[in-house]
C-alpha positions in Angstrom: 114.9 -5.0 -81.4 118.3 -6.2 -82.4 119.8 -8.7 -84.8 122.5 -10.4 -85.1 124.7 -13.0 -86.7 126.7 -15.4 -85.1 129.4 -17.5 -85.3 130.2 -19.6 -82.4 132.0 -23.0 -81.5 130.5 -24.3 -78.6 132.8 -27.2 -76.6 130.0 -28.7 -75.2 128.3 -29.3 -79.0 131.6 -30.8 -79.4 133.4 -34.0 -78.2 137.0 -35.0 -79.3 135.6 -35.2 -82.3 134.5 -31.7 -83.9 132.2 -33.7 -86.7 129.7 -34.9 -84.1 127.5 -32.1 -83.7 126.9 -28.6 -85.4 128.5 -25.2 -83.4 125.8 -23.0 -82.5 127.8 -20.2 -84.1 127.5 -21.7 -87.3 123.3 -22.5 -86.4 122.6 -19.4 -85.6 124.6 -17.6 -88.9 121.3 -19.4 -90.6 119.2 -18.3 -88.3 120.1 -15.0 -86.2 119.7 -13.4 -82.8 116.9 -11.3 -82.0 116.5 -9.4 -78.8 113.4 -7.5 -77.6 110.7 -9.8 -79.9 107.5 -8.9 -79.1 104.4 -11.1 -79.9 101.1 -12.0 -78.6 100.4 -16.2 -78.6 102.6 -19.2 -78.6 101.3 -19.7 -82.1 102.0 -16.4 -83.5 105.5 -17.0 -82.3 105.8 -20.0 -83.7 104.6 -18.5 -87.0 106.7 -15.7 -86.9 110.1 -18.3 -86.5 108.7 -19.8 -89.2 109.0 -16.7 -91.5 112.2 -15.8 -90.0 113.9 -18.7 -91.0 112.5 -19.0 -94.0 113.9 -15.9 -94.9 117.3 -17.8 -94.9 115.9 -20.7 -96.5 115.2 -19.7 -100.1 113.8 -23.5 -100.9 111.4 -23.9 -97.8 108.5 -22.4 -97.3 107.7 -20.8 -93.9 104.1 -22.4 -93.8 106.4 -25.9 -94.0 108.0 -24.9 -91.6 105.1 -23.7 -89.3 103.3 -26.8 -90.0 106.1 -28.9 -88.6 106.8 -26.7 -85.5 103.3 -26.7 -84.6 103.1 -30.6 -85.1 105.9 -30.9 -82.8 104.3 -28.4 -80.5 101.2 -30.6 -80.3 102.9 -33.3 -79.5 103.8 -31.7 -76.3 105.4 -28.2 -75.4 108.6 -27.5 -76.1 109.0 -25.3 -72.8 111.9 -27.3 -71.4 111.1 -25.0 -67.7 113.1 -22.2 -66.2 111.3 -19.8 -69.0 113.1 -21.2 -71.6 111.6 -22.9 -75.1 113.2 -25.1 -77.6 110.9 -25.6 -80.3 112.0 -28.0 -83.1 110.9 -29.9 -85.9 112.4 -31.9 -89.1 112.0 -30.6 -92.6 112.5 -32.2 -95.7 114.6 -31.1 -98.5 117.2 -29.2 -95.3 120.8 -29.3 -96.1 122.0 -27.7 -92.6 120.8 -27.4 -89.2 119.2 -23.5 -88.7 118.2 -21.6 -86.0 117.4 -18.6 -84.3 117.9 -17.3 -81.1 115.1 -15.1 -79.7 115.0 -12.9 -76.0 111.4 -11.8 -75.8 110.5 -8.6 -74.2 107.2 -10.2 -72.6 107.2 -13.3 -70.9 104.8 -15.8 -72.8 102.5 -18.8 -72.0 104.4 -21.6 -73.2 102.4 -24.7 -71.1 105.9 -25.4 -70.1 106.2 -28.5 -67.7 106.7 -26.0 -64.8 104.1 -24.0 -65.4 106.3 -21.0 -66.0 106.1 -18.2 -68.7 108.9 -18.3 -71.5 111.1 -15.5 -72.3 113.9 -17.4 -73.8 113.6 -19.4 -77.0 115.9 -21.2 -78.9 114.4 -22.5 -82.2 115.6 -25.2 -84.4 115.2 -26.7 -87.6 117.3 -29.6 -88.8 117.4 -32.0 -91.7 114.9 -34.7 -92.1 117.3 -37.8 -91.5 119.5 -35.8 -89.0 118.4 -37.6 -85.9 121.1 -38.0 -84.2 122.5 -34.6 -84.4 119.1 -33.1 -83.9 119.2 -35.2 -80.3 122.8 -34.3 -79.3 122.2 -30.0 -80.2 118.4 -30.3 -78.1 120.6 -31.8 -75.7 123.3 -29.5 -75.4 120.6 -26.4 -75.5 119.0 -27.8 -72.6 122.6 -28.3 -70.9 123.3 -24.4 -71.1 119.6 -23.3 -70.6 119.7 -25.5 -67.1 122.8 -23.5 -66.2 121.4 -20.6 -63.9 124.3 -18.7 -64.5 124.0 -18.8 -68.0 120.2 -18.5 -67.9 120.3 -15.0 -66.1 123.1 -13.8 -68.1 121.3 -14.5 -71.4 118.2 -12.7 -69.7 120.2 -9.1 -68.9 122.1 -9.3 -71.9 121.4 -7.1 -74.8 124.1 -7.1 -77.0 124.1 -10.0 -79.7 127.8 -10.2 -79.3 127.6 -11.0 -75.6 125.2 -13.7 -76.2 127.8 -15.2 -78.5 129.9 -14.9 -75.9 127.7 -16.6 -73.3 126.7 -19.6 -75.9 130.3 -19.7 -76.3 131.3 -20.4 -72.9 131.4 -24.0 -71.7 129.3 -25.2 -68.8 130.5 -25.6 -64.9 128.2 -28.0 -64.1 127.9 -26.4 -59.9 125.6 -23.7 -61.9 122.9 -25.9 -62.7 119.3 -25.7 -61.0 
């Protein structure tokens, strides 16, 4: 298992105006890359996020932050398809958007729309009146993550700085589906 830090401006998270949206670099700095994670359930992954980033988070508490990603889970999945996840949640008291970027060595149950196992998850936490920006970043994850190219490059990769590299890129919108 690898981690890593990042810091990455992506120019899709950006319009003219740099302010609108937080840089993935700067998301995942608070969060991390992890390549290899291995767990069991949807829920112990969830749970396991959750003490990951509240390892960065000195003032929230990772059963806060299990509770909200499993309240958003219930909702509905967060398995956007393609074997990607994007789980998410607001938390109270959250000065920054954090994240963490994980590339799991087993393919896991997700109930993903499409049916399909999940091997790439992208999990995000931002502040409690941040909708806004939380909309524009899920938006601009699911942007890349629908990019085949970029999906398959994120899947062979295993060196955190290449997967900046890759989050880096902009999008050429032929790759999708």
């Amino acid at each position: 298992m690898s981690v890593s830090h990042a810091s990455i401006h992506h120019p899709l998270m950006h319009g003219n105006n740099q302010h609108d949206a937080p840089d993935i670099g700067a998301i995942l700095d608070r969060g991390g890359i992890i390549i290899g994670h291995q767990t069991t359930s949807k829920k112990r992954l969830l749970e396991q996020i959750a003490n990951m980033l509240a390892e960065h988070l000195p003032n929230i508490d990772a059963g806060q932050i299990f509770s909200t990603l499993i309240e958003r889970e219930n909702l509905g999945s967060t398995g956007i398809g393609n074997g990607v996840a994007l789980p998410h949640g607001r938390i109270a008291g959250l000065k920054e958007v954090v994240g963490v970027f994980l590339h799991l060595k087993n393919a896991l149950d997700f109930d993903a729309a499409d049916h399909l196992p999940v091997n790439l998850v992208f999990a995000i936490l931002v502040p409690e009146d941040a909708t806004e920006e939380h909309l524009y970043l899920l938006a601009g994850l699911a942007d890349i993550f629908r990019n085949n190219e970029k999906r398959r490059e994120l899947l062979e990769t295993t060196d955190p700085s290449l997967i900046r590299e890759i989050f880096d890129t902009p999008v050429n919108a032929e790759d999708h589906y």
